[in-house]
DOBA-747038 format. One record per residue (C-alpha): residue number from 1; x, y, z. Coordinates in Angstrom, 2 decimals, always signed. Last residue first. Layout:
% residues N
- NUM/X/Y/Z
...
% end
This chain:
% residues 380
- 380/+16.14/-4.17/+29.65
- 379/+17.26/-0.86/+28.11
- 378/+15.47/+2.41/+30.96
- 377/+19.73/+3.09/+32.16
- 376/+21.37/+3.28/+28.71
- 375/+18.54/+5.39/+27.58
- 374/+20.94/+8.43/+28.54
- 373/+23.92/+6.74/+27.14
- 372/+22.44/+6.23/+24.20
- 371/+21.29/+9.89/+24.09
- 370/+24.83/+10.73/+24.56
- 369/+26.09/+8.98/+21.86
- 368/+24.10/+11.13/+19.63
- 367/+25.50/+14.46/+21.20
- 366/+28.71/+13.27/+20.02
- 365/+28.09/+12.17/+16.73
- 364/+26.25/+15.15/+16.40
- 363/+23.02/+16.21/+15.12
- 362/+22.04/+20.26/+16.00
- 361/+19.51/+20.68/+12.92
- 360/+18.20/+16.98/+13.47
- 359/+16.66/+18.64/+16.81
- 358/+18.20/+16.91/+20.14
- 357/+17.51/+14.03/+22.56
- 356/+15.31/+13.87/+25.59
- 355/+14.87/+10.71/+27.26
- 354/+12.08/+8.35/+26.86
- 353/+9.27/+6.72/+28.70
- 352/+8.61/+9.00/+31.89
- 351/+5.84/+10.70/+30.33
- 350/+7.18/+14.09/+30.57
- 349/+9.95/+12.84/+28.30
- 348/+7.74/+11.27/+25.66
- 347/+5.34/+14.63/+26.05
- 346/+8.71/+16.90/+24.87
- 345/+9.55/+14.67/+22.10
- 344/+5.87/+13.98/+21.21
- 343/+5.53/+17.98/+20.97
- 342/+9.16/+18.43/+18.62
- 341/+7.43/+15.33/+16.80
- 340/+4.50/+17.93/+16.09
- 339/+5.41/+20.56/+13.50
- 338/+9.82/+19.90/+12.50
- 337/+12.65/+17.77/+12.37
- 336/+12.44/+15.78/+15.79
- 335/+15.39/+13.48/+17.12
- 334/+12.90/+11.82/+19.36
- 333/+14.48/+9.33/+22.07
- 332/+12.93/+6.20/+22.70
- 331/+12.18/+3.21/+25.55
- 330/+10.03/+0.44/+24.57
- 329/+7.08/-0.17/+26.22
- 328/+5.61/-2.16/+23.37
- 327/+2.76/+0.25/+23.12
- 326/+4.78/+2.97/+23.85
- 325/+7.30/+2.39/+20.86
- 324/+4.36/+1.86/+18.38
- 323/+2.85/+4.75/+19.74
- 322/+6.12/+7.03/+19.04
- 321/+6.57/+5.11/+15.41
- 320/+2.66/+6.26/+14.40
- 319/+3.21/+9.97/+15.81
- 318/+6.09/+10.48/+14.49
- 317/+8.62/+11.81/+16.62
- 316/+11.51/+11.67/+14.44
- 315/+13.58/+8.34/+15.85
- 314/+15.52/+6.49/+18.55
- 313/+14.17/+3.31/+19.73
- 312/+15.77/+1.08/+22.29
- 311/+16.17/-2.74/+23.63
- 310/+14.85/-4.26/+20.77
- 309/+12.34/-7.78/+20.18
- 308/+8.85/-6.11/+21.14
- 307/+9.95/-3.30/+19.13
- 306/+10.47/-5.66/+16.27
- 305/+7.38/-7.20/+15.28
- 304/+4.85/-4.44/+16.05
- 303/+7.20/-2.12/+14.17
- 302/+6.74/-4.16/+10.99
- 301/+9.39/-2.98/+9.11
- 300/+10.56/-0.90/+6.07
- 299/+13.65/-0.02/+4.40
- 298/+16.00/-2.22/+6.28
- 297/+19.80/-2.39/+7.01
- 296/+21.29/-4.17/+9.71
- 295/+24.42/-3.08/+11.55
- 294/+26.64/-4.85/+14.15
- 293/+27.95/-6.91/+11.89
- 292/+29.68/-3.66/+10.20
- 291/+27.99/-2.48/+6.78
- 290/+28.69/-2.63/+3.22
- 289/+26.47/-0.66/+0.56
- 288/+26.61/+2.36/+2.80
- 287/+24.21/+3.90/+4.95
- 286/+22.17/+6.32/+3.82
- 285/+20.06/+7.70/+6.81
- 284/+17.33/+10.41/+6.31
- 283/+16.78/+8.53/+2.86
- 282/+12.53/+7.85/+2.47
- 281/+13.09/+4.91/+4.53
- 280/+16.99/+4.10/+5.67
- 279/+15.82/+2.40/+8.31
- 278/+18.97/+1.64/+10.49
- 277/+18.94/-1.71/+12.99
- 276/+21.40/-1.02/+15.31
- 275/+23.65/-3.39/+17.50
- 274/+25.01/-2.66/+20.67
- 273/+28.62/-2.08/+22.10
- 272/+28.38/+1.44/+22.99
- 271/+31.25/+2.53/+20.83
- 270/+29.77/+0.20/+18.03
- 269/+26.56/+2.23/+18.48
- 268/+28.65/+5.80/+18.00
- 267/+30.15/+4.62/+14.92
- 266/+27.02/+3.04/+13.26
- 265/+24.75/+6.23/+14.04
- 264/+27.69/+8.70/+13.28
- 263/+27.76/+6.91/+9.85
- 262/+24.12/+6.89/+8.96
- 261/+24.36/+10.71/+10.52
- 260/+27.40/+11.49/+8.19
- 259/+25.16/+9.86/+4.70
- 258/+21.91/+11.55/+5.34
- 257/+24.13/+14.84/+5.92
- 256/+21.37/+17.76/+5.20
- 255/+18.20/+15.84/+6.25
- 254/+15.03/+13.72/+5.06
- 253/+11.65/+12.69/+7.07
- 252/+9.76/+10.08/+5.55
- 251/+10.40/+7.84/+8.60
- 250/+13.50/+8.88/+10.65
- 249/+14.86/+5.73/+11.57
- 248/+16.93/+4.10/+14.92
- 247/+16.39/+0.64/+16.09
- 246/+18.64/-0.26/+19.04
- 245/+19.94/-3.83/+19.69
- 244/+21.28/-5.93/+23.00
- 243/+21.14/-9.37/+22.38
- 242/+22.56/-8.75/+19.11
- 241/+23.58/-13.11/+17.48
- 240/+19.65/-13.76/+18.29
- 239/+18.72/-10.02/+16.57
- 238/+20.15/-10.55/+13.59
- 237/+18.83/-14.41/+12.92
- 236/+15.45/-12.76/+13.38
- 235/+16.76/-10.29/+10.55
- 234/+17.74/-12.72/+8.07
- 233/+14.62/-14.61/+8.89
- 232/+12.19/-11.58/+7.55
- 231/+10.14/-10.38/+10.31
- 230/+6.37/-11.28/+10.28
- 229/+4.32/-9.21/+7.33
- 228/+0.15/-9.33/+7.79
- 227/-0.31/-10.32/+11.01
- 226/+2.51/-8.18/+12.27
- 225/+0.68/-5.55/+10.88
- 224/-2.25/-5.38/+13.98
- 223/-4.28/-2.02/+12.42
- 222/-3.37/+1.09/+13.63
- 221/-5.47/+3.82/+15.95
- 220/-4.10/+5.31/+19.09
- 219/-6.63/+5.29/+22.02
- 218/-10.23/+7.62/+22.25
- 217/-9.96/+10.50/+23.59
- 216/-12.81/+12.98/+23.54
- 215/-13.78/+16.40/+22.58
- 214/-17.76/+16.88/+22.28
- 213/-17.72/+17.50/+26.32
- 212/-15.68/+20.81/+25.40
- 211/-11.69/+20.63/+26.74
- 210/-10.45/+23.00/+29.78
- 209/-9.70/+20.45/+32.05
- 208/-7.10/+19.35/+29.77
- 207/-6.98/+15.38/+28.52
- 206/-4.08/+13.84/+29.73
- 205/-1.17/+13.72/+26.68
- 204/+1.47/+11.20/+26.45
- 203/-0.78/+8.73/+28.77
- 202/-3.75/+9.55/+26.93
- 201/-2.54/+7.53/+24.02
- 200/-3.64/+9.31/+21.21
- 199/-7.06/+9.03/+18.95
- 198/-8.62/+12.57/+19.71
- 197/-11.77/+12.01/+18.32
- 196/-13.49/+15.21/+17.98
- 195/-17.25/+16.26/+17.61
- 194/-17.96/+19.53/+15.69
- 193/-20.21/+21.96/+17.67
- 192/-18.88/+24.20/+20.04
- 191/-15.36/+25.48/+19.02
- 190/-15.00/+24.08/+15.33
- 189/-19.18/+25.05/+14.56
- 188/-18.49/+28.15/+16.04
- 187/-15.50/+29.59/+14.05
- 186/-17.82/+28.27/+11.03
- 185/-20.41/+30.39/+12.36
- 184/-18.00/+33.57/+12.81
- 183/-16.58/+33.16/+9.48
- 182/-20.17/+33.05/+7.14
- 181/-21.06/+30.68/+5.07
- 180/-23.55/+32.09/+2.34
- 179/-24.00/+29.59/-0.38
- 178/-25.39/+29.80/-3.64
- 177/-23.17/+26.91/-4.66
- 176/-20.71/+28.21/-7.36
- 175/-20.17/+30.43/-4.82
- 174/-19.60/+28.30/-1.82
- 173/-17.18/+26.16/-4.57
- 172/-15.08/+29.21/-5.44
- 171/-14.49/+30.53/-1.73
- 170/-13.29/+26.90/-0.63
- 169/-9.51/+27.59/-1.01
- 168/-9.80/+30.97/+1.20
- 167/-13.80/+30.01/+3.34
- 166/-11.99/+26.71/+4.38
- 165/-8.69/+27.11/+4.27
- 164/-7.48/+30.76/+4.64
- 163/-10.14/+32.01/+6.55
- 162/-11.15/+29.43/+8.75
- 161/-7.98/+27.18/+8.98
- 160/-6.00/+30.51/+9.23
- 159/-7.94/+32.32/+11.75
- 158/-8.41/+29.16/+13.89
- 157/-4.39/+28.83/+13.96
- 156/-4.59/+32.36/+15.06
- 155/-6.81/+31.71/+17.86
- 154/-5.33/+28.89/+19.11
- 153/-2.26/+30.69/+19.50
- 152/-3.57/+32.65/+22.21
- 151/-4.25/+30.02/+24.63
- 150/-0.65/+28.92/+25.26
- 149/+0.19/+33.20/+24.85
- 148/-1.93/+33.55/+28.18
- 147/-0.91/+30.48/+29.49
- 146/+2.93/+31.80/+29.20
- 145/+5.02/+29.65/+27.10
- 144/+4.52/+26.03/+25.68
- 143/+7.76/+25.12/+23.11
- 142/+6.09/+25.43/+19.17
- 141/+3.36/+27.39/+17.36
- 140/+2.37/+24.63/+15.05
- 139/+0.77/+22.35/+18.01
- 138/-1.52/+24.72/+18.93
- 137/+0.35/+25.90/+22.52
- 136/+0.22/+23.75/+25.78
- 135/-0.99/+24.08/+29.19
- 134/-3.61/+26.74/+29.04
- 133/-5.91/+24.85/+26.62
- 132/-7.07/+25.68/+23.99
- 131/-9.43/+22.96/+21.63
- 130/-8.69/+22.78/+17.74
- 129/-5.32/+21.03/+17.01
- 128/-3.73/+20.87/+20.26
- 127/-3.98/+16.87/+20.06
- 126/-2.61/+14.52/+17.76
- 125/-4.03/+11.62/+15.69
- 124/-7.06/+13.94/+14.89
- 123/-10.01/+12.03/+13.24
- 122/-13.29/+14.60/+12.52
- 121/-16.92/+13.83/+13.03
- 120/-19.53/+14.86/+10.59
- 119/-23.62/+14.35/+9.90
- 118/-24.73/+16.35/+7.07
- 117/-27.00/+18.88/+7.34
- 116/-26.82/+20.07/+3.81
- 115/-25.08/+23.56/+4.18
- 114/-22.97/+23.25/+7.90
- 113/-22.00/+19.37/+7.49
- 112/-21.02/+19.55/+4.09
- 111/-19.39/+22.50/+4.19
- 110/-17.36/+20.91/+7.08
- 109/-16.76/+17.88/+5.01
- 108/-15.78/+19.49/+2.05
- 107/-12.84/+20.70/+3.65
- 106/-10.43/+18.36/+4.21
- 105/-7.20/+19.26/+6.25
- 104/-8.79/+18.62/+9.51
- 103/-9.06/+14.46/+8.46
- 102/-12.42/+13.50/+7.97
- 101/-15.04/+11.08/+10.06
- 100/-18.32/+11.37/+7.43
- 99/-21.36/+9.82/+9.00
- 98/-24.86/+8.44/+7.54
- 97/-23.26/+7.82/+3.85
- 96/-24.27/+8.59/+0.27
- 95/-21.58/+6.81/-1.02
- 94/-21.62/+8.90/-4.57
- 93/-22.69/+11.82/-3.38
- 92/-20.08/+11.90/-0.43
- 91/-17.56/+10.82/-2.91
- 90/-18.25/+13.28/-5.56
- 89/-17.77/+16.20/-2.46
- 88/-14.89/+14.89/-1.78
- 87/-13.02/+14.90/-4.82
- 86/-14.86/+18.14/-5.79
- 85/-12.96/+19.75/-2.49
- 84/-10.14/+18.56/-3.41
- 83/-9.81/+19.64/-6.94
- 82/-9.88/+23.34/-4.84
- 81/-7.44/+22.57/-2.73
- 80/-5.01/+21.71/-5.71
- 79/-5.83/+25.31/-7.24
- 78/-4.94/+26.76/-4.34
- 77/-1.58/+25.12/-3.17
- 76/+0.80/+26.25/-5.97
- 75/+1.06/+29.29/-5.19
- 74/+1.76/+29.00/-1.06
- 73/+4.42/+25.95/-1.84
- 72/+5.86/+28.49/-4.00
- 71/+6.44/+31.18/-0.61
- 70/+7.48/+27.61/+0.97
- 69/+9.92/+27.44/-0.40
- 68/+11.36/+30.85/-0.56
- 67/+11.21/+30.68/+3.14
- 66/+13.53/+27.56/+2.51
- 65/+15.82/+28.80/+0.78
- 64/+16.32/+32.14/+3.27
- 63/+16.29/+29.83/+6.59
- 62/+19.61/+28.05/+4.94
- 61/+19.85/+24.57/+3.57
- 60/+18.01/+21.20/+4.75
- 59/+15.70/+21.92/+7.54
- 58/+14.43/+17.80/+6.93
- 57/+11.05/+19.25/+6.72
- 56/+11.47/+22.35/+4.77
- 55/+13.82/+20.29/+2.13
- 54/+11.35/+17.79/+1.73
- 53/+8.73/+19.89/+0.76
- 52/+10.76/+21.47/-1.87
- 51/+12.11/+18.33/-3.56
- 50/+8.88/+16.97/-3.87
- 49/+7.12/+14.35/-1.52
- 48/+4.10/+16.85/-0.39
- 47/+3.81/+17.89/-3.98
- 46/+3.07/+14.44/-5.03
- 45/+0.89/+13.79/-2.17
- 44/-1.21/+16.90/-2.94
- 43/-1.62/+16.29/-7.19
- 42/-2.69/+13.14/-7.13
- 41/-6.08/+13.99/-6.99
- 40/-9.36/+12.19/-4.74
- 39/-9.87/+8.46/-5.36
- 38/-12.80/+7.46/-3.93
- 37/-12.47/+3.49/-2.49
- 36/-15.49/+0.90/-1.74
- 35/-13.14/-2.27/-2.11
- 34/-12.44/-2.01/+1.42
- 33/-9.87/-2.61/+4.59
- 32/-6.95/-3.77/+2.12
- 31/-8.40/-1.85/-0.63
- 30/-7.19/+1.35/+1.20
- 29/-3.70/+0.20/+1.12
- 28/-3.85/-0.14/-2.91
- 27/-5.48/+3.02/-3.21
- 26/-3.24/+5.60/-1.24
- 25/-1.88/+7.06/-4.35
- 24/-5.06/+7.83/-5.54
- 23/-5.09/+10.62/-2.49
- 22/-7.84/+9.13/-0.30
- 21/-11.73/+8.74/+0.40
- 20/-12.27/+5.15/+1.80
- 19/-15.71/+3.49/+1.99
- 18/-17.00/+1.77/+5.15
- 17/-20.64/-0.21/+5.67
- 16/-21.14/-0.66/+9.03
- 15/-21.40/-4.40/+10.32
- 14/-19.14/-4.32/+13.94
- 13/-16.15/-5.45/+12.53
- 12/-16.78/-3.41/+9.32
- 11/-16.62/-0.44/+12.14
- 10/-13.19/-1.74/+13.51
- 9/-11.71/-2.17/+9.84
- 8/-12.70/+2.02/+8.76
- 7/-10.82/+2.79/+12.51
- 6/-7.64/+1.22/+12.19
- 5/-7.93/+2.28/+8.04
- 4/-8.57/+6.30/+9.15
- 3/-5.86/+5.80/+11.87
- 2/-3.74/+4.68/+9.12
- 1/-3.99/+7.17/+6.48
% end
């Protein structure tokens, strides 16, 4: 959601009217940029923080388990899709507004745009989403190969967000509609038509040669949070007596050994004689109830507050945590779990910023201290 707040606050800045379409969940943050807020169901984010979900993206258990995952994942999908696509279309109706700038999972908004006219742009906080390039695989189709193959994959991800998502979940609404939307001109409309904002720092990721003038890069979008929550005193009193300090966290992303990595984390760092701050977040670390002096404990934190403050970050690969850690010009290490954060891992160390770590599925003690070591040299 936060790109969509950065940007929603810059355009009440400059005197546009902005309402909010999220998951109900996501009310209460909306409301901090604007009261104008459409709700759309439940039902995604709770499915996306399950049990199942959670065990695909932390690779928890064998390949088998999780295939069966996501084969229920697959059934269950549909019918939320298709409350979607009223949720959006009841806010567009509703608002009534000049521009809708819409996430690549919705779908309304491209129906919208190619049946009533309807001025669109979408938000993408990553790139190789829509446009090929030689250089780099769609982001779901992992390491970059042969340019050939690089360029290839775009087409089958723009199979499956056609066919499967737009004209698959949508079919019921186009026909309740009277509509005829046809593959190749939604195909089109993606390709030659639909304006981008890629909002990434262009330093991970120079824009390709190859990119349509309607795909630009703008900067990476979140709102200043450090005016909103300082650090808490107990941890500015932390990081005076831990000159040197590492943050490591792994967001909402969970494992198989929450509780051996915490420990490995706090071993290994007392080895190197630095202190750690360990977010324990949505449980990728569990660290226990009483920790060495050299650890501190949070469940949430104002990146732009500490990363300033640290010598290191080592995390998932998360978009939002590897800006934050740019912007401050902090040095990291991704430990990625799955999709994209294997990407920022690879574009961190291409960038001269970070140093390469290891997937969650081949975690260490060992291999851990190694990345410190290996950032040993970029701490200040």
């Amino acid at each position: 959601m936060e790109p969509f707040l950065a940007l929603g606050a810059e355009l009440q800045n400059q005197g546009h009217e902005v309402a909010f379409c999220f998951p109900v969940q996501f009310e209460g943050l909306a409301r901090e940029v604007s009261d104008a807020f459409y709700p759309q169901d439940k039902a995604l984010i709770d499915l996306i923080q399950g049990p199942d979900i959670r065990r695909i993206m932390g690779q928890v258990g064998p390949a088998w388990t999780r295939l069966g995952a996501v084969l229920r994942l697959m059934s269950s999908i549909k019918p939320i899709q298709e409350r979607l696509i009223l949720d959006q279309e009841r806010a567009v109706r509703d608002f009534q507004p000049d521009e809708v700038i819409f996430h690549i999972k919705c779908i309304y908004p491209v129906l919208w745009a190619l049946r009533m006219g309807g001025k669109v742009r979408m938000l993408s906080p990553m790139p190789c989403l829509v446009h090929p390039t030689g250089a780099h695989p769609h982001i779901a189709f992992g390491k970059p190969r042969a340019p050939w193959w690089n360029r290839l994959t775009y087409r089958f991800a723009e199979y499956a967000l056609v066919h499967k998502s737009i004209l698959g979940y949508g079919k019921s609404f186009i026909k309740k509609k009277g509509w005829k939307v046809r593959p190749a001109e939604v195909s089109s409309f993606f390709r030659n038509t639909l304006n981008v904002e890629y909002a990434y720092a262009e330093r991970l990721f120079p824009r390709p040669v190859e990119w349509p003038e309607q795909a630009s890069i703008s900067h990476f979008r979140e709102r200043d949070k450090v005016r909103q929550e300082g650090l808490e005193p107990a941890l500015k009193s932390f990081l005076e007596q831990h000159p040197r300090t590492v943050y490591v966290g792994f967001g909402s992303m969970v494992n198989a050994q929450p509780k051996q990595v915490a420990a490995d984390v706090m071993a290994a760092c007392e080895m190197a004689g630095v202190g750690v701050i360990l977010n324990r977040s949505w449980g990728g670390l569990e660290p226990p109830d009483e920790v060495p002096s050299h650890v501190y404990v949070v469940d949430d934190v104002p990146f732009d507050g500490l990363f300033p403050r640290i010598q290191a970050a080592i995390h998932h690969g998360g978009s939002g945590t590897t800006h934050s850690a740019l912007r401050c010009q902090l040095p990291q290490a991704i430990v990625p779990h799955i999709a994209d954060q294997f990407f920022w891992s690879r574009q961190v160390v291409a960038a001269g910023v970070g140093v390469e770590a290891f997937p969650i599925k081949k975690w260490s003690r060992s291999r851990f201290a190694s990345v410190l070591k290996s950032l040993e040299p970029l701490m200040k």
